[in-house]
Backbone as CSV, one residue per row, in Angstrom:
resi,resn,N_x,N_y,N_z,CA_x,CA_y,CA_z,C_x,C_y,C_z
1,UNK,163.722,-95.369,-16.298,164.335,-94.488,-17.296,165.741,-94.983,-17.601
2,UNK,165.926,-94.867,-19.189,167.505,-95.385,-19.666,168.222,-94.597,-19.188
3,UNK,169.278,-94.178,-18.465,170.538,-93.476,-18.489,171.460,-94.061,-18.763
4,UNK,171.660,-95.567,-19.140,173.174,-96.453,-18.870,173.567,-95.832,-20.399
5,UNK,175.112,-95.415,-20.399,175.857,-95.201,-21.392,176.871,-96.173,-21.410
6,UNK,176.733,-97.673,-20.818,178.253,-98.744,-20.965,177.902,-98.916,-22.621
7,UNK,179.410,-98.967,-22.810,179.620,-99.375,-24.413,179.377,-98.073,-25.167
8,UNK,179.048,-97.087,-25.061,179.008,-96.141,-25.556,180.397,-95.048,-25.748
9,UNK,181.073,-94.454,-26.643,181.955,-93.523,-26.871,181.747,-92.578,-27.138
10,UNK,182.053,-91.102,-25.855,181.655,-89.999,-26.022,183.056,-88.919,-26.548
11,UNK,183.024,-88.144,-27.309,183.579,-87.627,-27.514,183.503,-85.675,-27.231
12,UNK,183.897,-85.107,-26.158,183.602,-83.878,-25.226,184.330,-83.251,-25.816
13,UNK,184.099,-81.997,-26.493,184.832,-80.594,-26.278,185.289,-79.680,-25.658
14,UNK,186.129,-78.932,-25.469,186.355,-78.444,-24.378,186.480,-78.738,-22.955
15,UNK,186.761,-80.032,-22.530,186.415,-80.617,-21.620,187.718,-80.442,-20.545
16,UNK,188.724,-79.479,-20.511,189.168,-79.077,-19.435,188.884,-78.494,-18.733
17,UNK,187.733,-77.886,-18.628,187.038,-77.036,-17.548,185.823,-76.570,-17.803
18,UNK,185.719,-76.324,-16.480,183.904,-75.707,-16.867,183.005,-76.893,-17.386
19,UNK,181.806,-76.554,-18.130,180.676,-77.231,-18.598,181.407,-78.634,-19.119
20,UNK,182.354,-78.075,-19.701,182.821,-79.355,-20.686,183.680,-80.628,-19.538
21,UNK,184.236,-79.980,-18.834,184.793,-81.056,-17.897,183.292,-81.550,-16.729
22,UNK,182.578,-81.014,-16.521,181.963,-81.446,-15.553,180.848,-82.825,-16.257
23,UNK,180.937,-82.252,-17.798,180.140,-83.201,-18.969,180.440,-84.316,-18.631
24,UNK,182.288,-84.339,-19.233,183.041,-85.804,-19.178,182.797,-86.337,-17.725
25,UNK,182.750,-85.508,-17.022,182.911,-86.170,-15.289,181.189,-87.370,-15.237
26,UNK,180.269,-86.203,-15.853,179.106,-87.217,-15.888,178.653,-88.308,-17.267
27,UNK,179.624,-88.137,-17.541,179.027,-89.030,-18.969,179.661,-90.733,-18.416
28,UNK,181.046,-89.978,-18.239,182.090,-91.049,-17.690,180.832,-92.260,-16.655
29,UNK,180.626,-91.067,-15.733,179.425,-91.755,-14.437,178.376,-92.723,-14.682
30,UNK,178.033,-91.842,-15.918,176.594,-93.169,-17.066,177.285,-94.275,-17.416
31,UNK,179.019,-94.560,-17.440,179.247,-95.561,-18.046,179.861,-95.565,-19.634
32,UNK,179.785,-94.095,-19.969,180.612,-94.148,-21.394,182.175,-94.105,-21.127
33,UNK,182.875,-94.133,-22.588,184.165,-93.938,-22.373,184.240,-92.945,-23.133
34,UNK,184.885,-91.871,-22.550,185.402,-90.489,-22.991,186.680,-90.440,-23.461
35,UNK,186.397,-89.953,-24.703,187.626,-89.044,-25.469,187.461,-87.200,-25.152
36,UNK,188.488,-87.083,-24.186,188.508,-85.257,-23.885,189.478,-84.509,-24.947
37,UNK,188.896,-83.443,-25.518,189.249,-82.684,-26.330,189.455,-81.731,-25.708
38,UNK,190.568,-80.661,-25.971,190.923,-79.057,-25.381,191.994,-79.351,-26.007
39,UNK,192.680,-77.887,-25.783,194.283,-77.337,-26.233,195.360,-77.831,-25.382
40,UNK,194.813,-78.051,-24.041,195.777,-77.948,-22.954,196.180,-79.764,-22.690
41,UNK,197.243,-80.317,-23.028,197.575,-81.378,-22.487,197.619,-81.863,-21.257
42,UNK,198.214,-81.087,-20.304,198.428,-81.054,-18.533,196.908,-81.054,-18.375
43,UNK,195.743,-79.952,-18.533,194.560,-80.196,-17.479,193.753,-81.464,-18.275
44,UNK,193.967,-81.638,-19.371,193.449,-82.892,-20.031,193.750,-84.305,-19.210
45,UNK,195.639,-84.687,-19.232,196.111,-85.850,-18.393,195.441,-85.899,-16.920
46,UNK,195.234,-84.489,-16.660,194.750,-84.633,-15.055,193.028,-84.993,-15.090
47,UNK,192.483,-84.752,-15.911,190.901,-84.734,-15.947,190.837,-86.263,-16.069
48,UNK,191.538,-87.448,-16.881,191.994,-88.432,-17.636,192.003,-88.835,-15.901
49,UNK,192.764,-88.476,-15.523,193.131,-89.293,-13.841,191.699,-89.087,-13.117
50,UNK,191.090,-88.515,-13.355,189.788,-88.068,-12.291,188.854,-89.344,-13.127
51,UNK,188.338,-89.549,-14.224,187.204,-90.063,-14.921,187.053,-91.302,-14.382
52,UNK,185.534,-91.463,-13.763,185.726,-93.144,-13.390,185.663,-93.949,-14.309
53,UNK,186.438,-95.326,-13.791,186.415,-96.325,-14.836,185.903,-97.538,-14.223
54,UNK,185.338,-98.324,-15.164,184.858,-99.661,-15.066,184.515,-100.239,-15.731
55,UNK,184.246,-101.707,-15.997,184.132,-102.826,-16.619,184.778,-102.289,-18.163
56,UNK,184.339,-102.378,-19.445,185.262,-101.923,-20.716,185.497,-100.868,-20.810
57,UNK,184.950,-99.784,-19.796,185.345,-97.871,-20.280,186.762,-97.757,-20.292
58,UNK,187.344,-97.194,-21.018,188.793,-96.803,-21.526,188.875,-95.352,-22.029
59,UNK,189.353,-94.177,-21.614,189.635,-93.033,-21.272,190.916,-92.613,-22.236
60,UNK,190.845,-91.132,-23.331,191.507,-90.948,-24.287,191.456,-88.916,-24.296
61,UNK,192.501,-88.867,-24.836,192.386,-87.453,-24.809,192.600,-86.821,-26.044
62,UNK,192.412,-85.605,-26.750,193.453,-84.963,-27.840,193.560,-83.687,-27.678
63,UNK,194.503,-83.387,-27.795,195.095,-81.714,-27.575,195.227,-80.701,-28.488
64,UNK,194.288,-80.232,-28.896,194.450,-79.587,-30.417,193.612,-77.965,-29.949
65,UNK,194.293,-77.103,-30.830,193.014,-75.843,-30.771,192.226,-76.336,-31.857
66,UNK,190.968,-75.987,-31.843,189.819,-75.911,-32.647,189.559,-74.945,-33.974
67,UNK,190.752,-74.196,-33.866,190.977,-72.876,-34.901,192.251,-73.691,-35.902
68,UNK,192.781,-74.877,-35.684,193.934,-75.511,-35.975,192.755,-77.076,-37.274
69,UNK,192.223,-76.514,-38.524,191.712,-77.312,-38.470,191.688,-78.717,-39.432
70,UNK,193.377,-78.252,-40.104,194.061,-79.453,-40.323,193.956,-80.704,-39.076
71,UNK,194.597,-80.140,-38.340,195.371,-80.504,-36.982,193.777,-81.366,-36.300
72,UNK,192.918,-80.811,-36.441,191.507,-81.183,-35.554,191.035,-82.277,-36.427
73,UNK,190.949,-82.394,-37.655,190.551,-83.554,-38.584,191.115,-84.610,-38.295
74,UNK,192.592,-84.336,-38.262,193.442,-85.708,-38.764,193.367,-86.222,-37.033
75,UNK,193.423,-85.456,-35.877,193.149,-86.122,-34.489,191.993,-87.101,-34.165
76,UNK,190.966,-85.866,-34.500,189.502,-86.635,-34.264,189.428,-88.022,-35.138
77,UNK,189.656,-88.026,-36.311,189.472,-89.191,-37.645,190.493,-90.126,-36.815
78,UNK,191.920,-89.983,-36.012,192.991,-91.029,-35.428,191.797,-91.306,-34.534
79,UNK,191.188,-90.575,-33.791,190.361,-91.236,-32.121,189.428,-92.036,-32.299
80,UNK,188.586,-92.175,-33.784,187.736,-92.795,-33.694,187.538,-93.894,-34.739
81,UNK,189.127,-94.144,-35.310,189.617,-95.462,-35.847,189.154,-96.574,-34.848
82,UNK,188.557,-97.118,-35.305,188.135,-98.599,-34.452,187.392,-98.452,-33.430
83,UNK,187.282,-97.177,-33.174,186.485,-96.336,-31.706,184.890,-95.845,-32.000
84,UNK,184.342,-96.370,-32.738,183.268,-95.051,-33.243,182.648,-94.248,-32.290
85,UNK,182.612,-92.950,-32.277,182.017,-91.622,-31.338,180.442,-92.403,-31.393
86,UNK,180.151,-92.680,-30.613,178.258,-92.097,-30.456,177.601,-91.108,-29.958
87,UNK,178.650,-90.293,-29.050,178.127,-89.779,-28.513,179.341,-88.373,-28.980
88,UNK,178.422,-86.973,-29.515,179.795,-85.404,-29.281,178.634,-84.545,-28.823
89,UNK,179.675,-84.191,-28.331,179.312,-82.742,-26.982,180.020,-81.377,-27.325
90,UNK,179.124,-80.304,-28.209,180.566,-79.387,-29.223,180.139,-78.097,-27.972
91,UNK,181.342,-78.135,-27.377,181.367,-76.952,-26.545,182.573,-76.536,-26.028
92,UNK,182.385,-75.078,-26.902,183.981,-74.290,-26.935,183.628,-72.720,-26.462
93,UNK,185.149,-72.509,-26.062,184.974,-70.679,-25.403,184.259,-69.783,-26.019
94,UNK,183.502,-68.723,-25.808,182.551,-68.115,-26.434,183.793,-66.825,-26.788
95,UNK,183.166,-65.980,-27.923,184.046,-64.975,-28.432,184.675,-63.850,-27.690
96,UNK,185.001,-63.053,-27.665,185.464,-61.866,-26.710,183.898,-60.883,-26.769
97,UNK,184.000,-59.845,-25.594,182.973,-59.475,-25.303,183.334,-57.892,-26.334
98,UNK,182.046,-57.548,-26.767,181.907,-56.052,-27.655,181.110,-55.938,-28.331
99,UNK,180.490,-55.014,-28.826,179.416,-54.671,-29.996,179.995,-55.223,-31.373
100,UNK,178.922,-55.750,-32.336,178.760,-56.409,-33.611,179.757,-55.227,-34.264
101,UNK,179.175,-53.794,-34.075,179.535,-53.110,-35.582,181.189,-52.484,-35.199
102,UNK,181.746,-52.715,-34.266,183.494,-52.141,-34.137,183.775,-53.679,-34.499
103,UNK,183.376,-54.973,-34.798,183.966,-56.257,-34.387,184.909,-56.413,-35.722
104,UNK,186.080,-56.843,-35.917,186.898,-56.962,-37.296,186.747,-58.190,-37.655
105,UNK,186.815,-57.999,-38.997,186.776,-58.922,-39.741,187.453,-60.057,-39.156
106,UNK,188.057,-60.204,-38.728,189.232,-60.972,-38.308,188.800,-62.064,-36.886
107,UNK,187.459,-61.098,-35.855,187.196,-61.655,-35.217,185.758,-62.386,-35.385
108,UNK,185.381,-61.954,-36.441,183.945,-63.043,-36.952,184.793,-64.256,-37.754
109,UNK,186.173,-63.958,-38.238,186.412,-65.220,-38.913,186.698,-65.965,-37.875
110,UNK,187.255,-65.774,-36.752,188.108,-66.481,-36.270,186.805,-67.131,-35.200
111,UNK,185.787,-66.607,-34.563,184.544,-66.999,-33.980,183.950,-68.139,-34.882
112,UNK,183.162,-67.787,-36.339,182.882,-68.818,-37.264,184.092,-69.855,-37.232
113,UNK,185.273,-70.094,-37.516,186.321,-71.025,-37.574,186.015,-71.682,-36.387
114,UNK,185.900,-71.391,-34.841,186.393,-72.084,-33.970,184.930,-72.854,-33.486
115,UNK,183.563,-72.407,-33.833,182.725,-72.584,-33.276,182.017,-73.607,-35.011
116,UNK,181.407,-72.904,-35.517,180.677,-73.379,-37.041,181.412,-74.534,-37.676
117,UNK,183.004,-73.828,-38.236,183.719,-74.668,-38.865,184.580,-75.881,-38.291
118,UNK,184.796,-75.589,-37.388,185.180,-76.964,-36.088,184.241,-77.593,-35.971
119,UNK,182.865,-77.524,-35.454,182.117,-78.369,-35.617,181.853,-79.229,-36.626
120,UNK,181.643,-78.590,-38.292,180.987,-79.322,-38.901,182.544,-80.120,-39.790
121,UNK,183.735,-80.010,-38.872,184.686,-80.846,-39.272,184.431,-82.148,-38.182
122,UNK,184.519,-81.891,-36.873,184.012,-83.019,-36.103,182.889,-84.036,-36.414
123,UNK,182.015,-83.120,-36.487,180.177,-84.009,-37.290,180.709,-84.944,-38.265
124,UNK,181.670,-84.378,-39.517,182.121,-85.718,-40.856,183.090,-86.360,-40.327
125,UNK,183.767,-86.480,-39.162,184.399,-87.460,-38.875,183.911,-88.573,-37.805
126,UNK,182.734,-87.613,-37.098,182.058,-88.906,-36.114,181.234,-89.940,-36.801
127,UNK,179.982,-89.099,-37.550,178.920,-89.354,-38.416,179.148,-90.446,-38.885
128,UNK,179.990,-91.159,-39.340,180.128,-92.697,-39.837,180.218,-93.698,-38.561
129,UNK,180.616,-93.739,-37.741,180.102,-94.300,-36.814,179.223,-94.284,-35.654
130,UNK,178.402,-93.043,-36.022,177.029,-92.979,-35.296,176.204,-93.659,-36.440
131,UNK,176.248,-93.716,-37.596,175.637,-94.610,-38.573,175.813,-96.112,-38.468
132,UNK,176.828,-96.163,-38.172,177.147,-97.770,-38.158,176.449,-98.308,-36.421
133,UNK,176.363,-96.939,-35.665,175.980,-97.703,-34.560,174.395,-97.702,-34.312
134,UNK,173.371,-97.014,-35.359,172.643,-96.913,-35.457,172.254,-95.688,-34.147
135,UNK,173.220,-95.048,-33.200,172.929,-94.449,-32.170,173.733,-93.147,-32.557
136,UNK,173.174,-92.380,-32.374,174.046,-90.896,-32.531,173.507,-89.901,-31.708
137,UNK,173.996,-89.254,-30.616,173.720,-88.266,-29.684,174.398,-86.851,-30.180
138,UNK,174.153,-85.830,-30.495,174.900,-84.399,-30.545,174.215,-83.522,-29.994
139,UNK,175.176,-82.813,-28.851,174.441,-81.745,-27.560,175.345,-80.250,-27.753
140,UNK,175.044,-79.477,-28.660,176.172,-78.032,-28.667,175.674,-77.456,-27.536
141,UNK,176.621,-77.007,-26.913,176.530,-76.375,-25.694,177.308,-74.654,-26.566
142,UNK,175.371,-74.217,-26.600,175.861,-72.694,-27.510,175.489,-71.484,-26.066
143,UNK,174.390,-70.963,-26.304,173.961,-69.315,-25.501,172.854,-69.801,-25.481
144,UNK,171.766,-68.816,-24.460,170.985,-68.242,-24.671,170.423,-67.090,-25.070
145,UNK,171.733,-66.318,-26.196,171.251,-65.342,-26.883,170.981,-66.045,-28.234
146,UNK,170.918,-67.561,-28.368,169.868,-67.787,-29.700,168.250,-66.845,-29.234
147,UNK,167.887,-66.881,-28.185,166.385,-66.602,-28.278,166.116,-65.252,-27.801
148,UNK,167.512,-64.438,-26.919,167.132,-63.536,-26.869,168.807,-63.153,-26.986
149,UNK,169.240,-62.173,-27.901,170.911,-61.624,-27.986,171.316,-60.809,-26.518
150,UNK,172.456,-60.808,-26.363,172.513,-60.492,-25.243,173.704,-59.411,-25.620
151,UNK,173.372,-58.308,-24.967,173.986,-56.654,-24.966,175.684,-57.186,-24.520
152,UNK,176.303,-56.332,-25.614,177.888,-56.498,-26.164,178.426,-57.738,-26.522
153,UNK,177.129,-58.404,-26.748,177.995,-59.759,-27.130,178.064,-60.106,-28.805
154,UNK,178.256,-58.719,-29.360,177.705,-58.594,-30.687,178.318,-60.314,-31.825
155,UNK,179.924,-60.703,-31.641,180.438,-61.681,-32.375,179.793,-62.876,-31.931
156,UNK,179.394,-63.206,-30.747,178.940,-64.161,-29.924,177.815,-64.495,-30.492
157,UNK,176.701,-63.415,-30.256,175.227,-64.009,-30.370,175.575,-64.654,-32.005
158,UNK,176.043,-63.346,-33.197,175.966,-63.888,-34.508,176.328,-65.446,-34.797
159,UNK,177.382,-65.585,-34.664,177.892,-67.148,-34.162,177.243,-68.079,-33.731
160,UNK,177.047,-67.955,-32.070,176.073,-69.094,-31.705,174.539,-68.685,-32.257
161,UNK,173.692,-67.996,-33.033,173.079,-68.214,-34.045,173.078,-69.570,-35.056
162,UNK,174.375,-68.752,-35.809,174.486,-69.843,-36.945,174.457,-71.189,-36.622
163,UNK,174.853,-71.544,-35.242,175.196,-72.675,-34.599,174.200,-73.280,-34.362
164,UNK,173.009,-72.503,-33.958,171.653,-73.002,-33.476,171.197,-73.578,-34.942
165,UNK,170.761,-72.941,-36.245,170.379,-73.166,-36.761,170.926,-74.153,-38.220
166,UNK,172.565,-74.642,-37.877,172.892,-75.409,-38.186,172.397,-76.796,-37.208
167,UNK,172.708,-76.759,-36.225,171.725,-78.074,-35.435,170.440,-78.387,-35.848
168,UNK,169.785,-77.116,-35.819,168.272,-77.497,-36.482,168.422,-78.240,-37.475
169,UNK,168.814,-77.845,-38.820,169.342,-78.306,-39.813,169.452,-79.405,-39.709
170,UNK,170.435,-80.149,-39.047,170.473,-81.420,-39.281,170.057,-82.279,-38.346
171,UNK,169.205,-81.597,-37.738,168.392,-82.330,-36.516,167.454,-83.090,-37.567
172,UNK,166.854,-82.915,-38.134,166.020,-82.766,-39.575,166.589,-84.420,-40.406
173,UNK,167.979,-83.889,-40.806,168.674,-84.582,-41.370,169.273,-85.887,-41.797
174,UNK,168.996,-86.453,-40.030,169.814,-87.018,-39.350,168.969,-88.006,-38.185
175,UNK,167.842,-87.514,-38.249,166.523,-88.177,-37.383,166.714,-89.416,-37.405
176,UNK,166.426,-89.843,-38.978,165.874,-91.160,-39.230,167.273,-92.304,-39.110
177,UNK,168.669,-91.607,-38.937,169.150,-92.718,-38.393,169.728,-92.685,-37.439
178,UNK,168.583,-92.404,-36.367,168.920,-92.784,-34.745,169.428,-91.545,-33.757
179,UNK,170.126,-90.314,-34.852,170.771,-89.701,-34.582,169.971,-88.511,-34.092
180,UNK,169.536,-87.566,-33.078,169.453,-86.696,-32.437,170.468,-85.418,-32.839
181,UNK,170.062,-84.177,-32.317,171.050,-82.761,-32.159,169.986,-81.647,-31.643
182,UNK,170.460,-81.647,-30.688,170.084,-80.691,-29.339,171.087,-79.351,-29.094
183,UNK,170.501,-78.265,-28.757,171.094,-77.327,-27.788,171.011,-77.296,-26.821
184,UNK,171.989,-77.232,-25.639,171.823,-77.086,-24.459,172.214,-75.406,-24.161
185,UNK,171.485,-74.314,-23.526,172.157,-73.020,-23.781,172.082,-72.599,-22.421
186,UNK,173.091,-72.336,-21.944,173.801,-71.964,-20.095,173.685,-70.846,-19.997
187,UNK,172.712,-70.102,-18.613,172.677,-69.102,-18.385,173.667,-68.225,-17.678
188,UNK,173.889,-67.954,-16.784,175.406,-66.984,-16.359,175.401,-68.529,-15.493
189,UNK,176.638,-68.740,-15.720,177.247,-70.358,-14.924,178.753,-70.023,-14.094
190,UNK,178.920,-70.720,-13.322,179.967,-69.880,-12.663,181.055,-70.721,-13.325
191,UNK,181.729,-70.056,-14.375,183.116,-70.785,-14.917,184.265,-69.404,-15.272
192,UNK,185.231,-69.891,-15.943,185.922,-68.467,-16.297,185.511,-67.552,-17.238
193,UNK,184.932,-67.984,-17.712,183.992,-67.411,-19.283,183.333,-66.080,-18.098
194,UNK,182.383,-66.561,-17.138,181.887,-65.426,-16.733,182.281,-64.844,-16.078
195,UNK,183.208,-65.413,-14.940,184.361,-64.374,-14.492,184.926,-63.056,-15.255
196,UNK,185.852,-63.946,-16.942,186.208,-62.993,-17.729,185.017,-61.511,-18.007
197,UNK,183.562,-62.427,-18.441,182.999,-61.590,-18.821,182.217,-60.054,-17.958
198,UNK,182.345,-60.564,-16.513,182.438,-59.761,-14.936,183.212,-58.873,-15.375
199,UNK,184.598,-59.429,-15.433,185.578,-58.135,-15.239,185.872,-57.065,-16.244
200,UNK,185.623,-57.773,-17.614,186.067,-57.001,-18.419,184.595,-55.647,-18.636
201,UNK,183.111,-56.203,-18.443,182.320,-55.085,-18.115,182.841,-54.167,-17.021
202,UNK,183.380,-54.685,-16.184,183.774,-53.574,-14.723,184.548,-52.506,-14.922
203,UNK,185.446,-53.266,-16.112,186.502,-52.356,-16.376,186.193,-51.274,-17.449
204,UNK,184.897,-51.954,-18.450,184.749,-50.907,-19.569,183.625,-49.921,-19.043
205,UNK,182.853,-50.033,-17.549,181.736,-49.295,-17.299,182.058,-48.754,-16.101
206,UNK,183.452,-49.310,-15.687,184.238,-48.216,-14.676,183.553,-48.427,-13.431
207,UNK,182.870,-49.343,-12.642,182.391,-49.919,-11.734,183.269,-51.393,-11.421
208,UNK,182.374,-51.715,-9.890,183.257,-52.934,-9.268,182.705,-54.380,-10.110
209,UNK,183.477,-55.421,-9.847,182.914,-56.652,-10.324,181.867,-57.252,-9.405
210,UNK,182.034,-56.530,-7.997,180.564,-56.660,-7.611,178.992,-56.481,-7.720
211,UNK,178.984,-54.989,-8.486,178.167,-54.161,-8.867,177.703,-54.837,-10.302
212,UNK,178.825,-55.376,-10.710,178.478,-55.852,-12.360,177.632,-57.213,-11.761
213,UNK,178.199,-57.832,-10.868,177.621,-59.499,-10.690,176.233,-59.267,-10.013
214,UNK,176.271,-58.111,-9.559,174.693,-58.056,-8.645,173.429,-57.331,-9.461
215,UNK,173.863,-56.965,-11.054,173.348,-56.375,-11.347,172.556,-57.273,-12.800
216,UNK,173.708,-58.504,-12.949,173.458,-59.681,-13.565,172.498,-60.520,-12.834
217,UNK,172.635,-60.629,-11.533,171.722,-61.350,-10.312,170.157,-61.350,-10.866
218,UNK,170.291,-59.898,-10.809,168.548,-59.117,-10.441,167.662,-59.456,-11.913
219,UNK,168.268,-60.185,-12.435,167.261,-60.774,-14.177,167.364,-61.629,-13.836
220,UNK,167.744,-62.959,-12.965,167.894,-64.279,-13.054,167.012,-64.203,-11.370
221,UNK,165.534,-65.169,-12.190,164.839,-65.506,-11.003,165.196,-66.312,-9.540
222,UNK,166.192,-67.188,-10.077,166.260,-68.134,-9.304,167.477,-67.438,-8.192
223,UNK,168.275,-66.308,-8.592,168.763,-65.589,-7.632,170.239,-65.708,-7.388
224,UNK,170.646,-66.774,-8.336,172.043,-66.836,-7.790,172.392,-67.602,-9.420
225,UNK,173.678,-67.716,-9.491,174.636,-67.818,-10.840,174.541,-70.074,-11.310
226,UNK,174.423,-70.471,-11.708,174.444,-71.568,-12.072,175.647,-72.557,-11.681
227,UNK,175.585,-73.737,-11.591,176.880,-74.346,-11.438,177.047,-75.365,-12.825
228,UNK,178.317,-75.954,-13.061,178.995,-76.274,-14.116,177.889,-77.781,-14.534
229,UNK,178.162,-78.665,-13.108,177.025,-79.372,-12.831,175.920,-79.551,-13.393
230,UNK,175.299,-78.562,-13.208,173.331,-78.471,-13.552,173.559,-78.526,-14.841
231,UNK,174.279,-77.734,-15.255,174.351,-77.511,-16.742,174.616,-79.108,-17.826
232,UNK,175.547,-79.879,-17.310,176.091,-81.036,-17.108,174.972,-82.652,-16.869
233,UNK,174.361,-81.654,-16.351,173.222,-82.662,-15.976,171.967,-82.802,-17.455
234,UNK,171.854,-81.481,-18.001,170.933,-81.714,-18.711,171.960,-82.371,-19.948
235,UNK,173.019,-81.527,-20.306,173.175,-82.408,-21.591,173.398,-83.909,-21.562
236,UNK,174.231,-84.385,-20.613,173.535,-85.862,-20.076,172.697,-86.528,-20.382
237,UNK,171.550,-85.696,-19.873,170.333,-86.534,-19.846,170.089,-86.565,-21.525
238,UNK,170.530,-85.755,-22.181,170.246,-85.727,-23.393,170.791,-86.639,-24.742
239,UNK,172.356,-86.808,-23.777,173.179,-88.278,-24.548,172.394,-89.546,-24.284
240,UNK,171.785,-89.670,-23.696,171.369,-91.237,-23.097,170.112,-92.048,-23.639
241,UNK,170.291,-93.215,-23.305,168.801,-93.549,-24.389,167.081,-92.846,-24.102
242,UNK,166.930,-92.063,-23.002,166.100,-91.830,-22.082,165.681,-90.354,-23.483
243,UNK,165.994,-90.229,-23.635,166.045,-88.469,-24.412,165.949,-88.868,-25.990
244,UNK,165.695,-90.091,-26.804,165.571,-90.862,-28.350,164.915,-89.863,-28.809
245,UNK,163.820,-89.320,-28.281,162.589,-88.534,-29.050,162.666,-87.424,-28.815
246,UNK,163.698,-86.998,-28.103,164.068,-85.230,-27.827,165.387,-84.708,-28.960
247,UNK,164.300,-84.230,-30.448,165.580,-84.136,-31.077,165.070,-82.316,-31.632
248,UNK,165.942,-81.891,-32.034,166.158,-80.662,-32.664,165.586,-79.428,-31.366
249,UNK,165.813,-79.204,-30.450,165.288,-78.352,-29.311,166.368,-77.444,-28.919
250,UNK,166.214,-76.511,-28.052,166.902,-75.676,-27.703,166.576,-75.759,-26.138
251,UNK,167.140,-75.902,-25.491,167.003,-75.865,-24.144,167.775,-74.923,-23.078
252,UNK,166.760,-73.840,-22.683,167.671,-72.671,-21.598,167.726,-73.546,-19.900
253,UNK,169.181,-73.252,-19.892,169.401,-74.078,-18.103,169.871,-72.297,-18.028
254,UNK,169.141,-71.732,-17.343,169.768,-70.319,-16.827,169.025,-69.651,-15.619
255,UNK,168.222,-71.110,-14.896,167.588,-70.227,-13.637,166.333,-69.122,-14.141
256,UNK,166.001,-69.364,-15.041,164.736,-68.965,-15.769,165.230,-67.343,-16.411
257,UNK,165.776,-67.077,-16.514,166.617,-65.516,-16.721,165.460,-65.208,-18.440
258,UNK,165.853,-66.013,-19.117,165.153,-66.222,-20.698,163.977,-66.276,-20.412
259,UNK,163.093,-64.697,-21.114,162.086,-64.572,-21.016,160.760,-65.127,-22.235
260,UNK,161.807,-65.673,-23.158,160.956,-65.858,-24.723,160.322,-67.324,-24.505
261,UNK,159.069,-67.300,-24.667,158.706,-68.652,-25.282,159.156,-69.681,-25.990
262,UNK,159.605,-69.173,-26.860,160.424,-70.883,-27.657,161.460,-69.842,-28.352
C-alpha cells in the first residue's frame, strides 16, 4: 500500500491543536512538507519545531484568522508561490453551542464566513497547483451531524451541512483531474472543542461535567471519547496515493456512535 507523501505539499488548517495538529504531525511522518495554518503564531512556531524533517521536506507556517478573508487569500496565494499545495486539510473550530431558531444573524454569518467561505477561498488558491500536479487530495474535517444533527448544535449542523455538500459538489468536479474531496467527520474526540462543549452543557442543564461526559459515553459503543490521533489517522490515509479511488465520501471516526447508514 502507497502511503509515501515525499515531495508532496500539504497545506493543514487549524493545525495548532487538536485534529489539525495531530494531522500535520502525521502527514509530516508520510514525508510531506507542511504549511500550518491557525491564528496563533507562538503554538504554530512551536508545532514547526516538533514536525519531522528529512531529505527535501521544508516546514512553513501562516497566521491568519479564517474570518480575515482578505488577509487569508493574499497568505495562502504568498505560500504556494513556487510551492504548489497537493495536499489541504480544511479544519476549523466548530460554532458556539445553541439552538438554530435564538441563533443571530450575525452568528450564521460569521459560521458560513469561517467555515464555507474560507474554504472555497483556499480551494481557488490551491487548485492551480493540484492541476499542474496532476495530484490533488482535499479532506474537510466537518461533524457527524451531516448524517445525523446533533441537539443544540443548531449553527453547527446548518454549516457543516453546507460543507458536506459543497465537497460532494466538487468531488464530482474535480475527479477527472486527479483530484479527490472527502469528509472525515469526528465523533466526541478529546480536544478543547469538547471540553468547551462539556462545560458549557453543565452549566446550561445545571449538572456536573461529569454527568454531562457520562451521559455522552452511553451512545458511543466503543465506550470511551476518541483521540486526536485516530482521527488523524484516517484523514491521512486519505491524502496518500493508497485512497486515488476514495473520492466524494463521508466518513464517521466516532467509535460507531452514528447510527445512519450512509
Amino acid at each position: 500500500m502507497d502511503l509515501n507523501l515525499a515531495g508532496r505539499h500539504a497545506l493543514v488548517c487549524g493545525a495548532s491543536q487538536g485534529i489539525g495538529r495531530a494531522t500535520a504531525l502525521e502527514l509530516a511522518h508520510l514525508g510531506a512538507s507542511i504549511t500550518a495554518l491557525a491564528r496563533s503564531r507562538e503554538t504554530l512556531e512551536a508545532l514547526l519545531r516538533e514536525l519531522p524533517k528529512s531529505g527535501a521536506q521544508t516546514h512553513a507556517f501562516i497566521a491568519v484568522d479564517m474570518n480575515d478573508h482578505v488577509a487569508l487569500k493574499e497568505k495562502v496565494e504568498a505560500a504556494t508561490h513556487g510551492k504548489p499545495v497537493q495536499i489541504l486539510v480544511n479544519n476549523t473550530g466548530g460554532p458556539p453551542a445553541g439552538p438554530a431558531h435564538t441563533a443571530t444573524i450575525d452568528e450564521f454569518r460569521s459560521a458560513f464566513g469561517q467555515h464555507l467561505i474560507a474554504a472555497q477561498i483556499v480551494l481557488q488558491a490551491v487548485l492551480p497547483g493540484m492541476r499542474g500536479s496532476g495530484f490533488g487530495r482535499i479532506v474537510n474535517v466537518i461533524s457527524t451531524s451531516v448524517k445525523e444533527p446533533l441537539a443544540n448544535l443548531g449553527v453547527s449542523n446548518s454549516v457543516r451541512a453546507a460543507m458536506a455538500s459543497w465537497a460532494k459538489t466538487l468531488s464530482g468536479e474535480l475527479a477527472a483531474a486527479g483530484i479527490t474531496v472527502n469528509n472525515v467527520l469526528p465523533g466526541y474526540t478529546k480536544t478543547q472543542r469538547l471540553s468547551g462543549l462539556i462545560a458549557g452543557t453543565a452549566k446550561s442543564a445545571g449538572k456536573s461535567e461529569e454527568d454531562i461526559a457520562r451521559g455522552m459515553l452511553a451512545g458511543v459503543p466503543a465506550g470511551r471519547f476518541g483521540e486526536a490521533q485516530e482521527i488523524a489517522n484516517v484523514i491521512a490515509f486519505l491524502c496518500t496515493p493508497a485512497a486515488a479511488y476514495v473520492n466524494g465520501v463521508s466518513i464517521a471516526v466516532d467509535g460507531g456512535r452514528t447510527r445512519a447508514l450512509s
